[in-house]
BAPAFI-875566 format. One record per residue: x, y, z of N, C-alpha, C in turn; residue number from 1. Coordinates in steps of 0.001 Angstrom, whole numbers. Last residue first. Layout:
<rs>
[r [X, Y, Z], [X, Y, Z], [X, Y, Z], NUM],
...
</rs>
This chain:
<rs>
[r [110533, -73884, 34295], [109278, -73879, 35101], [109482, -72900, 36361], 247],
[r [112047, -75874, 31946], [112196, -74625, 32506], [111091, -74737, 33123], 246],
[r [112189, -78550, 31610], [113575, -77803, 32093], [113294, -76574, 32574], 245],
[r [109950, -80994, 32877], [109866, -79573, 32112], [111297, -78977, 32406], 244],
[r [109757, -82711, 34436], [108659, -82787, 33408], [109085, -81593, 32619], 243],
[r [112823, -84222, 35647], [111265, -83142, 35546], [110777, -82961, 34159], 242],
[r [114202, -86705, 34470], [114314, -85869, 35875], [112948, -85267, 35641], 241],
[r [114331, -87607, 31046], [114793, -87665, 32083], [114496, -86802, 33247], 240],
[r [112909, -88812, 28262], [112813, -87513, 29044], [113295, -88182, 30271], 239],
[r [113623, -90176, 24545], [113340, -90513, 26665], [113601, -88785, 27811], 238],
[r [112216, -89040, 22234], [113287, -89027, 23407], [112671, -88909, 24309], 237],
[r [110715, -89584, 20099], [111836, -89980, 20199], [112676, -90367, 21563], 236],
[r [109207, -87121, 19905], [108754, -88177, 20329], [109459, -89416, 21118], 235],
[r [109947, -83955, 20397], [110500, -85191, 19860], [109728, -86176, 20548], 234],
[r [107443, -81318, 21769], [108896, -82295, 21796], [109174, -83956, 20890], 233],
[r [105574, -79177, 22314], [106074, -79770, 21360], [106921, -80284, 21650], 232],
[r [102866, -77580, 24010], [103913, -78336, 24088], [104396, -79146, 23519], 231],
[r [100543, -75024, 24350], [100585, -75988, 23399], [101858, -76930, 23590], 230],
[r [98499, -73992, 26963], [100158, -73980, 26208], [100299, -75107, 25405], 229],
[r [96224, -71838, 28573], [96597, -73052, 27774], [97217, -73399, 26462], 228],
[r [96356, -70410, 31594], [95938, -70306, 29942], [96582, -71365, 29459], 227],
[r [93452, -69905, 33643], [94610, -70676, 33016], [94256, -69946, 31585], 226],
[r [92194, -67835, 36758], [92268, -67948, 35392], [93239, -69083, 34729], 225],
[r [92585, -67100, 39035], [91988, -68210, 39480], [91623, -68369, 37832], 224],
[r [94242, -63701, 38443], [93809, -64987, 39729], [92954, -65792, 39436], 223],
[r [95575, -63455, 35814], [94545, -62902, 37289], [94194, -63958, 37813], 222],
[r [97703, -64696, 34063], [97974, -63284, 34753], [96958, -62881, 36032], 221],
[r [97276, -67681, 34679], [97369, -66860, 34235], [97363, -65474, 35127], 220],
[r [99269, -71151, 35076], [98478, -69937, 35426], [98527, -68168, 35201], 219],
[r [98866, -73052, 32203], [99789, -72634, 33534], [98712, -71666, 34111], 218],
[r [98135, -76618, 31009], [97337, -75331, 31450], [98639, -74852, 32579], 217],
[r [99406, -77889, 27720], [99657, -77722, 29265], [98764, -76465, 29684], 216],
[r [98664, -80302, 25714], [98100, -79167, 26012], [98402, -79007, 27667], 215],
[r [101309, -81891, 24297], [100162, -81789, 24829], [99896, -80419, 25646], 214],
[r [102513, -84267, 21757], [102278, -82976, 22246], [101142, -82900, 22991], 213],
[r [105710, -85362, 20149], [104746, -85647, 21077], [104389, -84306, 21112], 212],
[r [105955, -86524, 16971], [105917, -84988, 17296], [104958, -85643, 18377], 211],
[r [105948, -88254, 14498], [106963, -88636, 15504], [107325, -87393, 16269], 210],
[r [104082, -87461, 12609], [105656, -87017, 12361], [106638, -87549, 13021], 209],
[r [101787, -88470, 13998], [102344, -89148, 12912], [103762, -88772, 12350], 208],
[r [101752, -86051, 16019], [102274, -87478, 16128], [102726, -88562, 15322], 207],
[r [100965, -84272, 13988], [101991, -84187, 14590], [102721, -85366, 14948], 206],
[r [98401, -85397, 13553], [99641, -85008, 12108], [100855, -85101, 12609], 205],
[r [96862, -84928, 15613], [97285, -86322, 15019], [98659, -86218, 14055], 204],
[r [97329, -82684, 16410], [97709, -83289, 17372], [98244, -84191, 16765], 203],
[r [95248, -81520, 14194], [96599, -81131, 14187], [97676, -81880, 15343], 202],
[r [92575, -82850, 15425], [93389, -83210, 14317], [94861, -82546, 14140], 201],
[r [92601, -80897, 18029], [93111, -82537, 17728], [93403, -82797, 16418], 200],
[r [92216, -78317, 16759], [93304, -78827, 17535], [93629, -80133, 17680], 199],
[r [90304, -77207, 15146], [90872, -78619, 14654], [92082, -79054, 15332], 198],
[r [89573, -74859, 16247], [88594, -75976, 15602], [89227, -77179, 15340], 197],
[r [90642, -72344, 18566], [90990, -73328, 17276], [90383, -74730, 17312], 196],
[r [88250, -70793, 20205], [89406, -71520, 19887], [89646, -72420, 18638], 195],
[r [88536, -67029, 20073], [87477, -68244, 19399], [88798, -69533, 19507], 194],
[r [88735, -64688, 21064], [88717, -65630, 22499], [88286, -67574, 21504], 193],
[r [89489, -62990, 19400], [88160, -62951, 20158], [87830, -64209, 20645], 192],
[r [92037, -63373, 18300], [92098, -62710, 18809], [90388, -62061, 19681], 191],
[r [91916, -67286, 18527], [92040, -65881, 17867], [91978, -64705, 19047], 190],
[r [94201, -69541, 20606], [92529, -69224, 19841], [93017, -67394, 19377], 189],
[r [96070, -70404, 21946], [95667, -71449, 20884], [94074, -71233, 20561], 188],
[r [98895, -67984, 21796], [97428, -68604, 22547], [97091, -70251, 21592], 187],
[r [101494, -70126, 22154], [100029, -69646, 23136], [99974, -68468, 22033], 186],
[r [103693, -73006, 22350], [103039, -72171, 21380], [101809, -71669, 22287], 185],
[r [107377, -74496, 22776], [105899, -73899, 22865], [105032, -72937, 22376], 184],
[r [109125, -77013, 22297], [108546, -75657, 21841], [107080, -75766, 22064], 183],
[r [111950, -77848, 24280], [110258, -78028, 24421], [110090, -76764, 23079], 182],
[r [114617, -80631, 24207], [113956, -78936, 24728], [112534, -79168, 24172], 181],
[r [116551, -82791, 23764], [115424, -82703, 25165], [114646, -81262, 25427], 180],
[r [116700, -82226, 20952], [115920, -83391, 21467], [115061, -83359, 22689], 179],
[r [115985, -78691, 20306], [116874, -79657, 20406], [115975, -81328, 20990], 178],
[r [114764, -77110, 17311], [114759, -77462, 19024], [115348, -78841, 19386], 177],
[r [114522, -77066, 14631], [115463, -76428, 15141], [115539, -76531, 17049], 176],
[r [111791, -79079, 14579], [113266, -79547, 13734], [114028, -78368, 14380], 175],
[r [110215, -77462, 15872], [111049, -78656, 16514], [111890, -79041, 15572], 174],
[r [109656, -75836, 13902], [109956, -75127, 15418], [110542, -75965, 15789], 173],
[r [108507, -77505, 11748], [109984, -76484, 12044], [110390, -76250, 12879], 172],
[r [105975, -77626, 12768], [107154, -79198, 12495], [108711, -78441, 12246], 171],
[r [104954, -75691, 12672], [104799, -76567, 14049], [106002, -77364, 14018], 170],
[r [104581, -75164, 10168], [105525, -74012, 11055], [106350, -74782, 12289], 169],
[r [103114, -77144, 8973], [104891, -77008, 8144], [105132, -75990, 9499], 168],
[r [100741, -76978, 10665], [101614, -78025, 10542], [103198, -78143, 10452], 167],
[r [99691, -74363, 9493], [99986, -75157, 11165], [100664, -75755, 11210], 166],
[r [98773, -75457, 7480], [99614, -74140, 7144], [100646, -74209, 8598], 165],
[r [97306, -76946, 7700], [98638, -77714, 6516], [99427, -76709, 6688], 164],
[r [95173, -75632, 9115], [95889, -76884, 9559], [97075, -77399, 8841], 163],
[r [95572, -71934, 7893], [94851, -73303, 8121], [95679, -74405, 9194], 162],
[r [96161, -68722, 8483], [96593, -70216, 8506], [95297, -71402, 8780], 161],
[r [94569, -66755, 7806], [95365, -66774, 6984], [96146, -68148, 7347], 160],
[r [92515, -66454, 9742], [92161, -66000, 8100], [93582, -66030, 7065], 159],
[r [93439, -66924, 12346], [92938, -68145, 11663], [92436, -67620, 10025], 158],
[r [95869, -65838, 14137], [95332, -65628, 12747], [94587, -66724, 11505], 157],
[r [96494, -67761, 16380], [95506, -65992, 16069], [95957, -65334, 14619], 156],
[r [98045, -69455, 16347], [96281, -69723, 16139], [95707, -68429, 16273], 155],
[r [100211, -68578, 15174], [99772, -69531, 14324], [98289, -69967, 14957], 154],
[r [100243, -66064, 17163], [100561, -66070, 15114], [99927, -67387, 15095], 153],
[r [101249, -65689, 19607], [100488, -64903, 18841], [100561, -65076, 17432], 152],
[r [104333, -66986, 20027], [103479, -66097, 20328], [102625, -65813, 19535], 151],
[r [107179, -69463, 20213], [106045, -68714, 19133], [104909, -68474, 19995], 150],
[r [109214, -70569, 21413], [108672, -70102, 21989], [108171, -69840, 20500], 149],
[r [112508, -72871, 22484], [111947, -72554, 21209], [110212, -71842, 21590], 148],
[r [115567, -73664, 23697], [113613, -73875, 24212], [113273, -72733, 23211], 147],
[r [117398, -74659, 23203], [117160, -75361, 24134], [115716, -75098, 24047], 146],
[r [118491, -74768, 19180], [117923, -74351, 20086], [117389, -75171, 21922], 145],
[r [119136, -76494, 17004], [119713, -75339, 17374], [119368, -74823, 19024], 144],
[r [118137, -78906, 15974], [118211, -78932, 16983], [119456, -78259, 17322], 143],
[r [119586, -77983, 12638], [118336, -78837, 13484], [119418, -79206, 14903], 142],
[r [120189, -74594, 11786], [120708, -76132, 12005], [119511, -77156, 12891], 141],
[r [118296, -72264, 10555], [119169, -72807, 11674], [119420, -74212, 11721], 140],
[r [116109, -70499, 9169], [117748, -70698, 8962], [119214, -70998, 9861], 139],
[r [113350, -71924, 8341], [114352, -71148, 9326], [115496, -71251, 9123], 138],
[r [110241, -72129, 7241], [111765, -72267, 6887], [112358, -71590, 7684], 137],
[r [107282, -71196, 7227], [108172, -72618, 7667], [109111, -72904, 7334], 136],
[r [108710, -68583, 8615], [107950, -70091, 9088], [107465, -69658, 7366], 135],
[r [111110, -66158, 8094], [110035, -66502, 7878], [109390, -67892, 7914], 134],
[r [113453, -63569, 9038], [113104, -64971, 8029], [111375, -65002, 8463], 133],
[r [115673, -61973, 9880], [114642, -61917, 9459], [114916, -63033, 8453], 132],
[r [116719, -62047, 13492], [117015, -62505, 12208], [115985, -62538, 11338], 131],
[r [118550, -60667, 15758], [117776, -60636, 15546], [117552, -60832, 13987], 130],
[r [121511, -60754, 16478], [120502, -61315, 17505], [119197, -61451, 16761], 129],
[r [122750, -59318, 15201], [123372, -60573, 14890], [121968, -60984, 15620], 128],
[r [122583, -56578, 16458], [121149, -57281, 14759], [121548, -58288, 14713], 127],
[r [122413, -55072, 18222], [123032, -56360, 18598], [122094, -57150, 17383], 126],
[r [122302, -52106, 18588], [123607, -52690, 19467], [123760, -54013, 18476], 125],
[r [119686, -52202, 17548], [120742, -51388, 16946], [121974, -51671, 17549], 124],
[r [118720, -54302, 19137], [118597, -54371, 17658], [119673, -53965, 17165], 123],
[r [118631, -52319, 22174], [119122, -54059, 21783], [119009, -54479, 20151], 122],
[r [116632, -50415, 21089], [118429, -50115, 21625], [119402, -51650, 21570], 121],
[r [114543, -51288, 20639], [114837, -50984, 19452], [116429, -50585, 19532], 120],
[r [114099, -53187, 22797], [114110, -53805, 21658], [115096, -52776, 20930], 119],
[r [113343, -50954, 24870], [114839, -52088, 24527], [115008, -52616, 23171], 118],
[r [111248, -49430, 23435], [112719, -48969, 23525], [113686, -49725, 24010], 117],
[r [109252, -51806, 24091], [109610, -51217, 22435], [111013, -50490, 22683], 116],
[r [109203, -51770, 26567], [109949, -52980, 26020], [110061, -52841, 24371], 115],
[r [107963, -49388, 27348], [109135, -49666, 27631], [110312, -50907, 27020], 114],
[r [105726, -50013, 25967], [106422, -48664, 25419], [108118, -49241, 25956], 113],
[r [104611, -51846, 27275], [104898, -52611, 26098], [105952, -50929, 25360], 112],
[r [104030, -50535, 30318], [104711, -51826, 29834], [105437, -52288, 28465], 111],
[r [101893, -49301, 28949], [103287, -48585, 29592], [104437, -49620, 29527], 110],
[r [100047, -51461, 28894], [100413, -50711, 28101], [101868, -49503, 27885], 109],
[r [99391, -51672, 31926], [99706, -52860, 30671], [100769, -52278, 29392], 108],
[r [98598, -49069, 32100], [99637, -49728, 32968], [100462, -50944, 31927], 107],
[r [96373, -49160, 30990], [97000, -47994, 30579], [98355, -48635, 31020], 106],
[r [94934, -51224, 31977], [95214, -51060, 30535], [96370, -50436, 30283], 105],
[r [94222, -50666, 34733], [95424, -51944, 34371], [95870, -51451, 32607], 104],
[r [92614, -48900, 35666], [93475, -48331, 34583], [94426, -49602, 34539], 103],
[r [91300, -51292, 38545], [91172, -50144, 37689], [92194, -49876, 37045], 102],
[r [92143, -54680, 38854], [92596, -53326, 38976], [92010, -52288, 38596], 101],
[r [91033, -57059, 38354], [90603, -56468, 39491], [91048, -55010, 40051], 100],
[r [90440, -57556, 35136], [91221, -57212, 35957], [90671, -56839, 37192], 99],
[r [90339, -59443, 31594], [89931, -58799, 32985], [90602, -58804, 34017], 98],
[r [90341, -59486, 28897], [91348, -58793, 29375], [90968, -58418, 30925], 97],
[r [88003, -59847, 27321], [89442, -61114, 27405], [90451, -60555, 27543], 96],
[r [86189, -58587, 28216], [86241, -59368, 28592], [87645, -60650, 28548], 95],
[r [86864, -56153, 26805], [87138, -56113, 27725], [87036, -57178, 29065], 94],
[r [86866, -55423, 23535], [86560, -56572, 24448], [87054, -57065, 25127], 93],
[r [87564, -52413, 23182], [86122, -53308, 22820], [85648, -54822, 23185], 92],
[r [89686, -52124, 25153], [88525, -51087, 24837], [87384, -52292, 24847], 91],
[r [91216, -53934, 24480], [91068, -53693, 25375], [90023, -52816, 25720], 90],
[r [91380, -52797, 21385], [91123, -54335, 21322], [90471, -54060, 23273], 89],
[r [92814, -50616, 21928], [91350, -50621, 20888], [90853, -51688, 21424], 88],
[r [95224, -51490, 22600], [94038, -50713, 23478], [92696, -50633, 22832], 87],
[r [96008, -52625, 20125], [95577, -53105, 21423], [95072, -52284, 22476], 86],
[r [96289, -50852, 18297], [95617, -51943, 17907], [94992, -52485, 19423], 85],
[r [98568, -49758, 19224], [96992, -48793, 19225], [96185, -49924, 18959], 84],
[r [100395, -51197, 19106], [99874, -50447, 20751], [98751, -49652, 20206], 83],
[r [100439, -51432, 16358], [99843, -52957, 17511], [99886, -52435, 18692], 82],
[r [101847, -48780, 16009], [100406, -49287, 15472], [99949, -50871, 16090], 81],
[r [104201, -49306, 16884], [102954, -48330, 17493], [101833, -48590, 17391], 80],
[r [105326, -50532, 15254], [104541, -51737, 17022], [103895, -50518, 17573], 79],
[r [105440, -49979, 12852], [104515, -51474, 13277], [104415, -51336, 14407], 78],
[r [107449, -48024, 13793], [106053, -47756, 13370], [105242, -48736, 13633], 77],
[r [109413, -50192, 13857], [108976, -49114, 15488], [107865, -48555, 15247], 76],
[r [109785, -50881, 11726], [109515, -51809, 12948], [108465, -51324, 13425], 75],
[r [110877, -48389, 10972], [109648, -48992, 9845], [109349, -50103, 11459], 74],
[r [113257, -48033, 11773], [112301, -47137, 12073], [111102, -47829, 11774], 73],
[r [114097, -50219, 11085], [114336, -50292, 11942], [113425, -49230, 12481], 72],
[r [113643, -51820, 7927], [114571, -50626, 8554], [113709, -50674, 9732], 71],
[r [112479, -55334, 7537], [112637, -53715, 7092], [113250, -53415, 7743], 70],
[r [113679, -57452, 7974], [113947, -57239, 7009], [113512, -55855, 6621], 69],
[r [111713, -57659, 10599], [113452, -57425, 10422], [114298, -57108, 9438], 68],
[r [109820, -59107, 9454], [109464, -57448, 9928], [110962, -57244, 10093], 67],
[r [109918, -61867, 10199], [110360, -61159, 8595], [110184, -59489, 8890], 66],
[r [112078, -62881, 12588], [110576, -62163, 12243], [110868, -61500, 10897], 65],
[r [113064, -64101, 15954], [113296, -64562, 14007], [111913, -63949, 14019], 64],
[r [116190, -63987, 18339], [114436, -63435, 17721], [114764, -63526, 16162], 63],
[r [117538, -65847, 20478], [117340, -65145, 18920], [116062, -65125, 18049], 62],
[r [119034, -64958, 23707], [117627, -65683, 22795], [118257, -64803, 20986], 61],
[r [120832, -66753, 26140], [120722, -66067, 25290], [119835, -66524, 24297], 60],
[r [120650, -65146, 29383], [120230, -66227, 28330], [120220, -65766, 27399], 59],
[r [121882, -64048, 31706], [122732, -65078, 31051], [121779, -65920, 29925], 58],
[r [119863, -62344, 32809], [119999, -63424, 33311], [120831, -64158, 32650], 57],
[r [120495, -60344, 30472], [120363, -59610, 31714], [120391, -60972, 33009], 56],
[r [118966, -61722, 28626], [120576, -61704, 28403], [121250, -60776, 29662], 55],
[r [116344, -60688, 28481], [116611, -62172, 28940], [118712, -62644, 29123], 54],
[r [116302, -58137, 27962], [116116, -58510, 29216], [116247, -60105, 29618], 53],
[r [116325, -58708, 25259], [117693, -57562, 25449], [117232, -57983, 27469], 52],
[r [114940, -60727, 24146], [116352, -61152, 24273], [117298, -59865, 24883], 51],
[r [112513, -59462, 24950], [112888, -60810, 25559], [114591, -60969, 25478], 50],
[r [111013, -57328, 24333], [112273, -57189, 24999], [112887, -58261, 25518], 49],
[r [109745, -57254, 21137], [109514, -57641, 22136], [111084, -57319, 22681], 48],
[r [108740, -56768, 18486], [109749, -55621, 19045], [109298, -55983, 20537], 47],
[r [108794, -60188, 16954], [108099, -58823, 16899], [109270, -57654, 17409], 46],
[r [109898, -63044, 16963], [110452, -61954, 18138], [109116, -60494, 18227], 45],
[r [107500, -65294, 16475], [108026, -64439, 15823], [108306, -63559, 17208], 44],
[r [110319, -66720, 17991], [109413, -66605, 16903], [108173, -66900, 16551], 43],
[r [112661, -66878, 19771], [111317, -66444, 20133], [111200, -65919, 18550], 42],
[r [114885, -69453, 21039], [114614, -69631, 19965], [113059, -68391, 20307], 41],
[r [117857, -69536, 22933], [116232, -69874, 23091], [115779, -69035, 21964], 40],
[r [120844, -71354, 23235], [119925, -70534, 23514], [118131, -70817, 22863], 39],
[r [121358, -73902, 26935], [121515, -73318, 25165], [120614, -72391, 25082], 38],
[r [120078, -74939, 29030], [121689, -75294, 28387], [122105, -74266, 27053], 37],
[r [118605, -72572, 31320], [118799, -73230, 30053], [120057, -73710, 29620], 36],
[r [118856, -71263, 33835], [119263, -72692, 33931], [119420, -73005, 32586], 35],
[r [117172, -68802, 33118], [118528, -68176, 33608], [119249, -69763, 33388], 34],
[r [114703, -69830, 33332], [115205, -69320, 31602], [116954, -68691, 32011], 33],
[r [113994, -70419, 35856], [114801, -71109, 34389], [115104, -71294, 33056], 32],
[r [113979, -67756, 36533], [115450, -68854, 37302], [115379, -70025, 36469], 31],
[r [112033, -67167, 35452], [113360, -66063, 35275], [114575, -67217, 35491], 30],
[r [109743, -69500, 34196], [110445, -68070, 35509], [111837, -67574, 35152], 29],
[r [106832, -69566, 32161], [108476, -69784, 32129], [108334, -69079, 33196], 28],
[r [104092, -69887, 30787], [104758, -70477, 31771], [105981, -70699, 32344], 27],
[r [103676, -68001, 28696], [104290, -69311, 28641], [104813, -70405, 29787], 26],
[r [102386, -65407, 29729], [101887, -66250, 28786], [102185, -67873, 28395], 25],
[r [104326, -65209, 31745], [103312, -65149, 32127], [102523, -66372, 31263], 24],
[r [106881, -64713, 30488], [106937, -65586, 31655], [105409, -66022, 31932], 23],
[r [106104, -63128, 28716], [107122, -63964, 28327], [106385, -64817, 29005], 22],
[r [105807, -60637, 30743], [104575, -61164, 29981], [104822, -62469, 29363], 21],
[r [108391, -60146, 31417], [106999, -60727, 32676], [106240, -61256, 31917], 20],
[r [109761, -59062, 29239], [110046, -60594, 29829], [109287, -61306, 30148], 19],
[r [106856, -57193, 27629], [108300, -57585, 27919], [108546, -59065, 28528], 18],
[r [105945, -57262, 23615], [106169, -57542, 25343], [107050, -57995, 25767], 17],
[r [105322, -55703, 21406], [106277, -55679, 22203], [106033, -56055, 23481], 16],
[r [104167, -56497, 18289], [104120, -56453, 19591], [105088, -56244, 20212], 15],
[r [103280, -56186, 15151], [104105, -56556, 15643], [104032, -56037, 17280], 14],
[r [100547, -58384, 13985], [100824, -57211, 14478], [102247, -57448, 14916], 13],
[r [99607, -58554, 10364], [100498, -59084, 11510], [100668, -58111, 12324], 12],
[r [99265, -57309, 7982], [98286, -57537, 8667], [98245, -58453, 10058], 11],
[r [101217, -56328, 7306], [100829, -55238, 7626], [100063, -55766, 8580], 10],
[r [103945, -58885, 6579], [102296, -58509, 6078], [102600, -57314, 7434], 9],
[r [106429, -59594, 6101], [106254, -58523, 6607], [104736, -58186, 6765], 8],
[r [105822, -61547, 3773], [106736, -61310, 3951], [106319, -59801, 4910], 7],
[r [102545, -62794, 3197], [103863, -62419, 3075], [104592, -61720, 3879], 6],
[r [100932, -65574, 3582], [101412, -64739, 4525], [102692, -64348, 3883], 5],
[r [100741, -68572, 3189], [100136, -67714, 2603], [99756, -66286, 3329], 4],
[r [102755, -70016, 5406], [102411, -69943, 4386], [101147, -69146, 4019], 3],
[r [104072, -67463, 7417], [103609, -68637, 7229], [103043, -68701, 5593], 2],
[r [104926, -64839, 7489], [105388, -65656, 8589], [105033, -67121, 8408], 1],
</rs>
């Protein structure tokens, strides 16, 4: 998915979450991912249900993930194995998963079964939708996209991306996002809560590209929690009306 990262690694999880979680993690609502001018860019897609439930509101998304390049059963194995990965994970550190619910896990988790069987019925209907490639190269025209999204990859896996590695993905995402659209990026720490060490310096690189960016806090899944959204846009361009197209 990145540089020094092959093609499909094993050691990537592939995930399936659905819309809510979309919405949650990134600060997006339904009513303006339903407003977008254009479509919406989720890489890496994994076996998430974004584009088979986001096209349910008129939007249309295109999931990019080298895991696409295998067969389709082979996926569906990967995201079993990142639903076992993650209850494990929920198990053993149960702190960067807290809840005022009892069995939220199991619930959580029910969740991601259901958005593995869109995915895998939305794929087999609709593979134009879903494209296997690989950061930092994409195979889309610059400024393809209204709003451009990456999950879980470029700061949760700090044993395989550095800052140069950060950089070439970061600077792609917006070469295919359009002038006035946003790409965004969460988490911006590993998978044990560690945050990324050189976030400002990667700020600077950016800007030197002519790459504005800043750290937006939305609100998170439990009450009185943030999580904190990385925000990419052209430097370039005058921003008109609200701070944000989608919100």
């Amino acid at each position: 998915m990145a540089v020094g990262i092959p093609l499909a690694s094993p050691d990537v999880l592939v995930t399936s979450r659905p819309l809510d979680e979309y919405c949650a993690l990134f600060g997006l609502t339904r009513a303006g991912l339903a407003a977008l001018p254009g479509p919406l860019l989720d890489c890496p897609g994994g076996a998430a249900a974004l584009a088979a439930e986001a096209r349910e509101l008129g939007c249309r998304v295109i999931a990019v993930d080298p895991a696409y390049a295998l067969p389709l059963s082979a996926v569906a194995d990967r995201a079993l194995a990142a639903r076992a990965a993650m209850a494990a994970a929920m198990a053993a550190r149960p702190w960067l998963y807290p809840s005022p619910r009892p069995h939220r896990s199991e619930r959580y988790l029910r969740s991601w079964d259901r958005a593995r069987r869109l995915f895998a019925a939305d794929s087999a209907a609709h593979p134009q939708r879903y494209v296997a490639a690989a950061l930092p190269r994409l195979p889309f025209a610059d400024g393809a996209f209204a709003l451009t999204l990456s999950g879980h990859l470029l700061f949760a896996y700090p044993e395989f991306f550095g800052l140069e590695g950060q950089l070439a993905a970061l600077v792609e995402l917006v070469r295919v996002t359009a002038a006035d659209g946003e790409v965004r990026v969460q988490p911006l720490c590993d998978g044990y809560g560690h945050r990324c060490g050189h976030l400002d310096p990667l700020r600077y690189a950016l800007g030197e590209r002519r790459i504005a960016s800043e750290v937006r806090r939305v609100p998170g899944p439990v009450e009185g929690r943030t999580l904190r959204v990385l925000v990419l846009r052209a430097a370039d361009h005058r921003r008109r009306g609200a701070r944000s197209t989608v919100m």
